[in-house]
DOKOL-46718 format. One record per residue: residue in three letters; x, y, z of N, C-alpha, C in turn. Coordinates in steps of 0.05 Angstrom, whole numbers, plus 5000, padded with zeros to 4 digits. Layout:
N
ALAXYZXYZXYZ
...
//
This chain:
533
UNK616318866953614618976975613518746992
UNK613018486977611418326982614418207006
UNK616418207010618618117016618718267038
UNK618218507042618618637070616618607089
UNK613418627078611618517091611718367106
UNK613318037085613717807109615717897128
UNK617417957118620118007142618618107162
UNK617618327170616218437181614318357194
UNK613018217188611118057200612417807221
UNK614217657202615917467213617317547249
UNK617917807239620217997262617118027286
UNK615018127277613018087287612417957313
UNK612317637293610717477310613117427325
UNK615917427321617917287334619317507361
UNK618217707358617017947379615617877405
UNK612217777396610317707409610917427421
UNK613017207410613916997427615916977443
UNK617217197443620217287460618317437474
UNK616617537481614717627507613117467518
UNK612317297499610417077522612116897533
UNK614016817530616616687526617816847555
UNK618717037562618817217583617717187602
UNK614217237595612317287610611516897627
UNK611816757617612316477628614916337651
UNK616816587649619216487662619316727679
UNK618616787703619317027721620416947742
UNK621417137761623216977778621716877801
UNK623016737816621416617837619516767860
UNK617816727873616416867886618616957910
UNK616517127918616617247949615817477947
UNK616917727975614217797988614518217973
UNK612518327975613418577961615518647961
UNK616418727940618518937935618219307921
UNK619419397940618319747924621019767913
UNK621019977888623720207888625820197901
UNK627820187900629920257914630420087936
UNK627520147959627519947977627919667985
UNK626219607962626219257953624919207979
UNK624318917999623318818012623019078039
UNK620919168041620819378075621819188092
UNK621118958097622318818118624318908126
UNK626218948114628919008123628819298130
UNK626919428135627319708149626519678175
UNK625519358180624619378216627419068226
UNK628118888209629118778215631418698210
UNK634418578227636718608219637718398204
UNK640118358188640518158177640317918188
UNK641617928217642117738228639117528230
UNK637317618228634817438232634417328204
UNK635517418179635317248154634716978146
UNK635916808170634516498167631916428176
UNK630516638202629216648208626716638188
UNK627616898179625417018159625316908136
UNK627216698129626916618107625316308101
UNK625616138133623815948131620716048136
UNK620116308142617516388140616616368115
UNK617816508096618016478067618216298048
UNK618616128059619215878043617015738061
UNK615615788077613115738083611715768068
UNK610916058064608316158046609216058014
UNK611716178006612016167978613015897963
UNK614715707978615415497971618015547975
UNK619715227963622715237971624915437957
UNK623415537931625215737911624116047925
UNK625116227930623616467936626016807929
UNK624416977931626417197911626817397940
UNK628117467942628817707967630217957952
UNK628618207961630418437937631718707969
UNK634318607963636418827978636219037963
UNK634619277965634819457946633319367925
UNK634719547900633519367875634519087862
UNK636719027888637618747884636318447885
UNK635818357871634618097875636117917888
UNK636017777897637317497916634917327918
UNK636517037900634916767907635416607925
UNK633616477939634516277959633016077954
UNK635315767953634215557946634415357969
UNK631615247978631215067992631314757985
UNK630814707959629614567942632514337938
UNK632314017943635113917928633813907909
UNK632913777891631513817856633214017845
UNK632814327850633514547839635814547855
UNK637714537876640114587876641014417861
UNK641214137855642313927834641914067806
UNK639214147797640314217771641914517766
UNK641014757784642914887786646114797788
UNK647014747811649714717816651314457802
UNK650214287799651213997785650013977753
UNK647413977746647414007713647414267706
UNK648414487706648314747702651714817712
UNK652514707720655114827736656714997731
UNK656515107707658615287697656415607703
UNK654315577697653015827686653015897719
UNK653315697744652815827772654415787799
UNK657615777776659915787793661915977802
UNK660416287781662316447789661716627816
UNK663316807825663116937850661717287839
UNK662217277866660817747862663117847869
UNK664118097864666618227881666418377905
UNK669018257918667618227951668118597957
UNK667218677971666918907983670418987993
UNK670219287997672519348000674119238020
UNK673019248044673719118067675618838066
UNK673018748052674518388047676718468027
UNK677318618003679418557991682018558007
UNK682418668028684418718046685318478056
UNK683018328062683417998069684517868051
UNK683517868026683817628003685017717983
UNK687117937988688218057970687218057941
UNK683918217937683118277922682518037905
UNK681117837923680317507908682017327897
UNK684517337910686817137898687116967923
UNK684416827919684116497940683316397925
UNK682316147927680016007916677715997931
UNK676616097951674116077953672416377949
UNK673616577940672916827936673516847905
UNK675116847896675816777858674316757848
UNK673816907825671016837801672316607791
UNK670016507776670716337764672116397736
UNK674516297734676316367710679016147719
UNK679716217701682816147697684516147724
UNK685416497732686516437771685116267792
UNK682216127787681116027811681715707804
UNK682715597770682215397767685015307771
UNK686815517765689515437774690215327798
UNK688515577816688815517853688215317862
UNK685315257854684214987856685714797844
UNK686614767820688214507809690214457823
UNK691914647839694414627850693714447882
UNK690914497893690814417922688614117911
UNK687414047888686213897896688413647881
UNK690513737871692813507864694813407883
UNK694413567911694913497928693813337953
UNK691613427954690013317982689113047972
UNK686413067958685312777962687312547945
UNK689012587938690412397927691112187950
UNK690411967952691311827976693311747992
UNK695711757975698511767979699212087992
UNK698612297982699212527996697612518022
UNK695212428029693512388051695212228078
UNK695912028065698411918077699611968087
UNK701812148066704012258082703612448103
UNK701212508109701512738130699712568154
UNK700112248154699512098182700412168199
UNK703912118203704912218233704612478239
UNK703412628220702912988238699812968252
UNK698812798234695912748251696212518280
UNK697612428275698012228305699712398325
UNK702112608315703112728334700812988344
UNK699013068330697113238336694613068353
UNK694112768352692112628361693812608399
UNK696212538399698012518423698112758441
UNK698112978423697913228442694613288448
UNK693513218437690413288449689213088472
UNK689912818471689712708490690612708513
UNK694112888512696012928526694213188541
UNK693213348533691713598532689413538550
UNK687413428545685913318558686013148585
UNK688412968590689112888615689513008640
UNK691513318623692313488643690413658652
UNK688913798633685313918641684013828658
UNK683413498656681213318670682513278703
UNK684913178690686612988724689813298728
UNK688613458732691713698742692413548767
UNK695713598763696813428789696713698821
UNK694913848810694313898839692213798846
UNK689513738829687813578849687613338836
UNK688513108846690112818826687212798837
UNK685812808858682912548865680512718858
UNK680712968844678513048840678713178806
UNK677213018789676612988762675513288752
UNK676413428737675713638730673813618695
UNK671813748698670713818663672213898647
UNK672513788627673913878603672914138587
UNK673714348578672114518556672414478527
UNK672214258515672513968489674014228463
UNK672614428461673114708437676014748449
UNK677114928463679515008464681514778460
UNK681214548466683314408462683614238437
UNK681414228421680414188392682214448375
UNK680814668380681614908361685014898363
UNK686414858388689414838392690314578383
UNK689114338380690114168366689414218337
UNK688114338324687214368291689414518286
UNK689514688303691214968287694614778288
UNK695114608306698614468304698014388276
UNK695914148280696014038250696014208225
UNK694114418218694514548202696214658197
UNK698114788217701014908205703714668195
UNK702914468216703814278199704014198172
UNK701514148160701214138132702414328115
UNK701314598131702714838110704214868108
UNK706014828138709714938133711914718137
UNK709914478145712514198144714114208172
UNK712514398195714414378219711514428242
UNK713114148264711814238283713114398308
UNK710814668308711914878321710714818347
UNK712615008365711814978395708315188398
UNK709115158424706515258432706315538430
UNK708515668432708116058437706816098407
UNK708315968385708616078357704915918343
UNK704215678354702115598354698715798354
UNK700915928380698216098400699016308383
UNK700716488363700716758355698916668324
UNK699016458312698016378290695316368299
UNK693916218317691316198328690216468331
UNK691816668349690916958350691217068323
UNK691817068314692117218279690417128264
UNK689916928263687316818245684016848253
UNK684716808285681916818297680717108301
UNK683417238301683517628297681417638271
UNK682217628256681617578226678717508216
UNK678617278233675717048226672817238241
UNK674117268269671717448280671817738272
UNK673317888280672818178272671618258242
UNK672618138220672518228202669818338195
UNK667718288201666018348188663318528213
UNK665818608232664718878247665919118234
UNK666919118210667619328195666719348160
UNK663519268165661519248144661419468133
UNK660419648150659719818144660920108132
UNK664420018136664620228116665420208089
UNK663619928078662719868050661520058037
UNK659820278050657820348052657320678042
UNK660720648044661220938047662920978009
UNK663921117997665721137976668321047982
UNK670320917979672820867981674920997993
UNK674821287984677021517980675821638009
UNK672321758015671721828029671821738055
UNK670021568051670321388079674021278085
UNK675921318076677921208090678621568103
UNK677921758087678621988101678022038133
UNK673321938122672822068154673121868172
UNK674021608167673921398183676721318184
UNK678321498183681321368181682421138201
UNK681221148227682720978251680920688240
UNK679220738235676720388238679020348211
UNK679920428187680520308171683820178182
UNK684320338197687520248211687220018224
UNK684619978241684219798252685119528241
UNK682919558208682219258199685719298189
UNK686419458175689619408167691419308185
UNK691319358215692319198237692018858236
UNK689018798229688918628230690518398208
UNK689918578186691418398165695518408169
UNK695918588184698818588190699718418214
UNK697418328227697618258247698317878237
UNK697117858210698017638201699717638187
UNK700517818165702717868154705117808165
UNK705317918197707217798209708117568225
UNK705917408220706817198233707417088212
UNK705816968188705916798173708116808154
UNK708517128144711617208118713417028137
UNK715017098158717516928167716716648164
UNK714616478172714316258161714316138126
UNK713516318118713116258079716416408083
UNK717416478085720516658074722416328082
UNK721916338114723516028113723715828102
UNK721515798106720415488081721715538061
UNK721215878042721915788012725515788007
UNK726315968035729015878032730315548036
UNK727515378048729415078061728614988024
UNK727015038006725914957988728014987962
UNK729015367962731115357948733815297945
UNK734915177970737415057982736614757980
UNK734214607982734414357977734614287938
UNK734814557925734514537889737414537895
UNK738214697907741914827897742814487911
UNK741614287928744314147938745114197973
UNK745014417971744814517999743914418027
UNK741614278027740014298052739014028049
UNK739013868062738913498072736513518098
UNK735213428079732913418111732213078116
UNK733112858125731812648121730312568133
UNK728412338121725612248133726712158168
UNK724412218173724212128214723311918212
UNK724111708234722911358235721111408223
UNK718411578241716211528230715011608209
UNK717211698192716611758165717711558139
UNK718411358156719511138125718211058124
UNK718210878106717310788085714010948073
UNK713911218076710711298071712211568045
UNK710311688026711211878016712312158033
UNK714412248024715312428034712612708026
UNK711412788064709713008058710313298039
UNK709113378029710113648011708113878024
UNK708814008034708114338058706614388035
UNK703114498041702314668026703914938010
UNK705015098024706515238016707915157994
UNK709914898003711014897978710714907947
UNK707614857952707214777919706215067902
UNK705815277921705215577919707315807904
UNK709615647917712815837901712615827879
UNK712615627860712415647831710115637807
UNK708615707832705515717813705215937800
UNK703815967774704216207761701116307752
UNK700716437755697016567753697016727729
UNK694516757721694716997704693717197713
UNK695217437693696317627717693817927704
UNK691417927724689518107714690018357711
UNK691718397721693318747726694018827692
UNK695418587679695718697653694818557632
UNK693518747609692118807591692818537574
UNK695618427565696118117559695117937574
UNK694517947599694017687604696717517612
UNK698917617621701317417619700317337644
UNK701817077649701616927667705016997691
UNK704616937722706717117737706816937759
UNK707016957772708816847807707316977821
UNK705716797847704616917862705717177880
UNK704817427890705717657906706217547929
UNK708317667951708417587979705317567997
UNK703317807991700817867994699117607998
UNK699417467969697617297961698517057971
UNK700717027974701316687984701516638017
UNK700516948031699716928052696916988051
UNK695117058041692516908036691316688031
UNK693716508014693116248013694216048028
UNK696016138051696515938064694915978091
UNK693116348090691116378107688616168117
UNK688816208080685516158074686415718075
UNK689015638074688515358084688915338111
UNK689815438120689315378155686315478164
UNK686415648159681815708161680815418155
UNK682115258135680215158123680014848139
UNK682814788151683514578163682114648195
UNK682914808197681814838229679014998231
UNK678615108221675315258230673315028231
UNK672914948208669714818199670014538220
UNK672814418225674214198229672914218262
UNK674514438271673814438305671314378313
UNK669314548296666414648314665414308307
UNK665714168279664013998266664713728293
UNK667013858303668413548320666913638347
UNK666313908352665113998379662213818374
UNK660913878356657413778344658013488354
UNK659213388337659113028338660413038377
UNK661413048386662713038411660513098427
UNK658813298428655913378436654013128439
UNK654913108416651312888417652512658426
UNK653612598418655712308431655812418463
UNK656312518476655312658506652912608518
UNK650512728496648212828501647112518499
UNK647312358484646212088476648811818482
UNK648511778507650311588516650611278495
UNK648211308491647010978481648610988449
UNK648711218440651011158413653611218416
UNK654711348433657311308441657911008450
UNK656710908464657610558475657410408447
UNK655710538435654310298404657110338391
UNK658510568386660210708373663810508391
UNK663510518402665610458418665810108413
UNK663309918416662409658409664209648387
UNK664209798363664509828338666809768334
UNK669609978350670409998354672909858359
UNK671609738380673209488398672709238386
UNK670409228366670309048349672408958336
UNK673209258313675009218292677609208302
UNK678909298330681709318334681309098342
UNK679608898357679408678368681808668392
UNK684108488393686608508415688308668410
UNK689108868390690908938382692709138416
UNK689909218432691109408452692109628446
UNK691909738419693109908423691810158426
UNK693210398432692010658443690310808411
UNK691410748389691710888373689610788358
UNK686910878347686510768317687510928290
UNK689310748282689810758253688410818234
UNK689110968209687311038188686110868174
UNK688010588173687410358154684510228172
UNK685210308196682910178211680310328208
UNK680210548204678010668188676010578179
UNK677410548157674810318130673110158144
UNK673809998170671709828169671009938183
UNK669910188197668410258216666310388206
UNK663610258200661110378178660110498201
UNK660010508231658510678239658710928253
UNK662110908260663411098258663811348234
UNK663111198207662411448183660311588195
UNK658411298196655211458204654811658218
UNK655611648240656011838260657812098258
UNK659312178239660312358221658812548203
UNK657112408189655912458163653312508185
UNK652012408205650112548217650612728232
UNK653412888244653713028256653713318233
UNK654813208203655313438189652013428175
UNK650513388177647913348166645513548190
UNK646613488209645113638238646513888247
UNK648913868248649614068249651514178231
UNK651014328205653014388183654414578191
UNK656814678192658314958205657815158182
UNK656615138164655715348145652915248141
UNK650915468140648315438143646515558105
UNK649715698096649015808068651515748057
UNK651715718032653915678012654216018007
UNK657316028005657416337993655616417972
UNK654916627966652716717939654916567910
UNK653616477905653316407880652316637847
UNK654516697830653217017811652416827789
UNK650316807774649616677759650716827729
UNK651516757708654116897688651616917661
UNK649716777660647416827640645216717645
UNK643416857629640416867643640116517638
UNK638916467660638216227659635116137672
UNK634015797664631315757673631215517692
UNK631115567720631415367737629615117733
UNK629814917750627114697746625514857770
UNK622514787747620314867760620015177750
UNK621615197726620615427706621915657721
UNK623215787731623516027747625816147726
UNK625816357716627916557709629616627724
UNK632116577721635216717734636016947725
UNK635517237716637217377702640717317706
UNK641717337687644717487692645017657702
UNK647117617723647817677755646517637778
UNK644917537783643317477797644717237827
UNK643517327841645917227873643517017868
UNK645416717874643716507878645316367904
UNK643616407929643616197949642915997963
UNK644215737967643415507974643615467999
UNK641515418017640415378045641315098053
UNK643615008060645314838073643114698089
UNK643114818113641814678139639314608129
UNK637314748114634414688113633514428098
UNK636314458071636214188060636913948070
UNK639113918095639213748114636313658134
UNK636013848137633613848155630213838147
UNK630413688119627813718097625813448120
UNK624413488126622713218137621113158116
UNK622213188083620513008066622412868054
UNK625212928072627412768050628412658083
UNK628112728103629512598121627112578155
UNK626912358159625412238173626412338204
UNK624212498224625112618247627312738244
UNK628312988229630413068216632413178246
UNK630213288258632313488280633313288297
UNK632713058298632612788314636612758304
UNK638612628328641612548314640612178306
UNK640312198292640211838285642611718266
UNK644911718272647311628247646111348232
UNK644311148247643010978238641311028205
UNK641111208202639511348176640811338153
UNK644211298160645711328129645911108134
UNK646110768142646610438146643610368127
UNK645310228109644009998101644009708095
UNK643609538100643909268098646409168063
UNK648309028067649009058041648108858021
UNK648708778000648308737976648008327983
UNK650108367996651008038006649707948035
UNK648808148041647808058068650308008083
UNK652108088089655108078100655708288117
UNK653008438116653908708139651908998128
UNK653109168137652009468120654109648111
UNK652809818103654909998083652310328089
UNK654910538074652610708079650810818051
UNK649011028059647011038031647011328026
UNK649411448027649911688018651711838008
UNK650811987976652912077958652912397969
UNK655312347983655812687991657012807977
UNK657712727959658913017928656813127913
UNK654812897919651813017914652513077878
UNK653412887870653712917830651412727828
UNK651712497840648312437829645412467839
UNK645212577863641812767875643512917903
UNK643113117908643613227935641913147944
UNK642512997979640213018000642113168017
UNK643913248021645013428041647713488027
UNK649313788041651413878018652314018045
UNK654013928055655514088082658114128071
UNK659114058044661414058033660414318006
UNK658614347990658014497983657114217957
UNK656614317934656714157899657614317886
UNK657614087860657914247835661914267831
UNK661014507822663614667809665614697841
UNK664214907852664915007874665314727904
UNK664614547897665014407909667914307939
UNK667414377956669714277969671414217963
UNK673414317952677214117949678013957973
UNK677113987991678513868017676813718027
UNK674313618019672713448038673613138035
UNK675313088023677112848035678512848056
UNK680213058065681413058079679413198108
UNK677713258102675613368115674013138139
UNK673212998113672412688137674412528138
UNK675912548134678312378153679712408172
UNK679512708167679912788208677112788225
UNK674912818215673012798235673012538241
UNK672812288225673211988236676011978255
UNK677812058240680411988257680212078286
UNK678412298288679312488317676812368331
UNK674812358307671612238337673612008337
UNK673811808328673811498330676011478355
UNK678511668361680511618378679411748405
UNK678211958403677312118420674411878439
UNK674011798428671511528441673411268451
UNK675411138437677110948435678811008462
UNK679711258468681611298482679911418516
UNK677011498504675111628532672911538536
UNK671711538554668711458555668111758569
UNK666611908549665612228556662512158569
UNK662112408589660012388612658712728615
UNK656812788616655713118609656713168632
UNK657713408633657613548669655213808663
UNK653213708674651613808671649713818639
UNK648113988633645114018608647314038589
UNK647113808574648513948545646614008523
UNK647714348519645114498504646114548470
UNK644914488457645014508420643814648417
UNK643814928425642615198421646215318404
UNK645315448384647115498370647815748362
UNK650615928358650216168348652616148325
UNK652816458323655216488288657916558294
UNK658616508293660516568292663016548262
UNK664816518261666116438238664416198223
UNK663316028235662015818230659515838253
UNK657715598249655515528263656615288288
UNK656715518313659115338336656215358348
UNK657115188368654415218398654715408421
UNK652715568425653015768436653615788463
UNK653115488471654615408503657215188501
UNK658615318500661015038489660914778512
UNK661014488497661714328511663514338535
UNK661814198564663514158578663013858589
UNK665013658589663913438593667313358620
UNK666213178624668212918632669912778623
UNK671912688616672612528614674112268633
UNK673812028620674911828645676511628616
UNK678711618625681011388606679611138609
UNK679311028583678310718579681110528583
UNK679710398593681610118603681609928565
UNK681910018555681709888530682909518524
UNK684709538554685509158555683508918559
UNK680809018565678608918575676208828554
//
């Protein structure tokens, strides 16, 4: 008897400390929530003001704060402290995804990308397959002459814009975005399919994707509805978005069908493609695509678990979702830096000094990648353009997989949407001095030897986030190697090859689009540098 007492008692007290224990860890503040409703706010105001309303909140409540969609909770983290231990010492418990709404599965063929993929096995495959390709430096390499034949046509691009040979004596404004977004998108199909295509087939890939990027998510709302139902009473809006996904379907299958036939004829013997001048002596490039044919996933459809060959579906989502990836974030981030370099004359010349430093006589038109490296302030000016202006302002939601206890005590339940506030943590004025201010001078520091400067920032953010325009952690960017090396490659040639001049107010008023573009696109000047001088 005396034996159940204790038990009992034991079970007791170990009761009363799993409640105070509870009662010590709640989730982070913010502002009422009722029933069903969760925050009223949202019965007077639309999503779209969300950042708005959320630095109000992180006003009153601090940088961690709770927002309830319904009876849904949603965290938003302002905080680097707590995004580092979340996303970098925690990484597993707050890498997986939510399942995207019906709409989007139509896009992402039901999460078979990597940036929509829970975290499992299919996302680690996807990811293992693209990040054994890109930052490897040798594969970075081989895809030089598509970036110099893509650097040739935008300059080429720009001449004809500025100086048209109908008015040779009168200098026209450039619009810097369209001829950016048409040079991203050559390069990117480049990479993916190993050919550079003309212009018609350029412009149907640009329309198919940009179809895609903008519309998609004017057809929210029939999330909203049941599945079965809503495609009944809404049959045409759902034709619509299926247009749109066919509308890529067909451009992109005849490209993946070609490729994989030049791919299976170069196994049999068949098909001799040899390297171009400007392809000797460098590794022979390998087409994203290519490495997609024989990848094998596991296959969620069946109850084993076998592992299978990607669907026609899916390997046009993933050669979607890498041209999105090469050209979207790529364009706007090169529009930002190109802006302020406009707007602030005095670092474009500083930038150009730099410049003309490192090529010293060489004369030539081109800077080289090797020439890169020594250009510390040309990074700078990179890494402050993606710091001021990030083209994502939120990291996708983040589903947290078990209850967890942030720093600074806050409870996570399991499932719980955890989002990280990009721009705000860029823009902290307790971590960054005149933040809204462009100063690239801010990442330079004096070096070790007194021999020059170097810069003072870990942007994988594994050892403290002060800014994450690439994302951390788990989820972390696969491509942000290849990410800043086209923004240096393209600012550094784009200054090297012009001396840019505002035509007229250049305004950094900003709106959404696929990304965070400027809501008045660049229009500037250009005038060809005499670079012999």
């Amino acid at each position: 008897m005396e034996a159940w007492v204790t038990a009992l008692a034991a079970l007791s007290v170990f009761a009363v400390f799993k409640f105070l224990f509870r009662k010590q860890h709640k989730l982070p503040p913010g502002p009422l929530a009722l029933p069903l409703i969760g925050n009223p706010i949202w019965l007077f105001k639309p999503l779209s003001e969300l950042e708005t309303i959320l630095r109000h909140l992180h006003s009153k409540y601090g940088p961690v704060v709770t927002i309830h969609f319904g009876n849904t909770p949603s965290i938003f983290i302002a905080s680097h402290s707590v995004s580092h231990h979340a996303l970098v010492q925690n990484g597993a418990v707050f890498a997986d995804r939510f399942p995207v709404m019906e709409t989007a599965k139509i896009i992402t063929s039901n999460q078979h990308n990597i940036s929509t993929a829970f975290y499992g096995p299919t996302w680690r495959i996807l990811r293992r397959n693209l990040t054994s390709e890109l930052p490897h430096p040798s594969r970075l390499k081989a895809h030089s002459p598509s970036r110099k034949w893509v650097l040739d046509l935008l300059i080429q691009r720009l001449l004809q814009q500025s100086h048209p040979t109908s008015l040779p004596h009168a200098p026209l404004p450039v619009t810097l975005i369209d001829q950016l977004r048409y040079a991203m998108f050559c390069l990117a199909a480049a990479m993916c399919f190993g050919e550079r295509f003309d212009t018609k087939l350029i412009e149907e890939i640009q329309e198919s994707q940009r179809g895609v990027l903008l519309n998609v998510n004017k057809f929210n709302d029939l999330n909203f509805w049941p599945p079965k139902l809503g495609k009944i009473l809404f049959r045409k809006r759902w034709d619509e978005l299926h247009q749109l996904r066919k509308r890529q379907d067909d451009v992109l299958l005849p490209l993946i069908n070609a490729r994989k036939k030049i791919v299976e004829e170069e196994r049999d013997g068949k098909y001799f493609n040899p390297p171009k001048d400007e392809d000797a002596g460098n590794v022979k490039p390998i087409p994203y695509v290519d490495t997609l044919f024989d990848l094998e996933i596991v296959d969620d459809k069946n109850d084993e678990k076998r592992k299978r060959k990607l669907e026609e579906d899916e390997l046009i989502t993933l050669c979607s979702e890498f041209i999105d990836a090469v050209t979207d974030t790529t364009t706007v981030s090169l529009q930002w830096i190109m802006a302020n370099l406009v707007k602030y004359p005095d670092i474009q010349e500083k930038l150009f000094s730099e410049i003309k430093g490192v090529m010293g006589d060489k004369q030539k038109k081109e800077i080289e990648e090797e020439d890169l490296a020594r250009m510390t302030y040309l990074k700078a000016v990179v890494l402050e353009g993606l710091r001021r202006h990030p083209p994502g302002h939120l990291l996708l939601p983040h589903k947290v997989t078990e209850d967890s206890v942030l720093e600074g005590g806050y409870m996570v339940p399991k499932g719980t949407s955890v989002n990280f506030m990009v721009a705000d943590m860029g823009w902290d004025p307790k971590v960054w001095a005149d933040p809204m201010a462009f100063k690239p001078e801010r990442f330079l520091m004096d070096s070790s030897d007194g021999g020059g400067v170097e810069l003072e920032i870990d942007i994988t953010g594994s050892r403290e986030i002060k800014m994450m325009p690439f994302g951390a952690g788990r989820r972390f960017c696969p491509g942000f190697a290849l990410g800043l090396l086209h923004l240096e490659y393209y600012v550094g040639n784009l200054v090297w090859n012009f001396k840019w001049t505002a035509a007229g107010d250049v305004d950094l008023l900003e709106k959404q689009e696929s990304a965070i573009t400027m809501k008045h696109p660049l229009l500037s000047h250009v005038s060809p540098r005499d670079i012999s001088n």
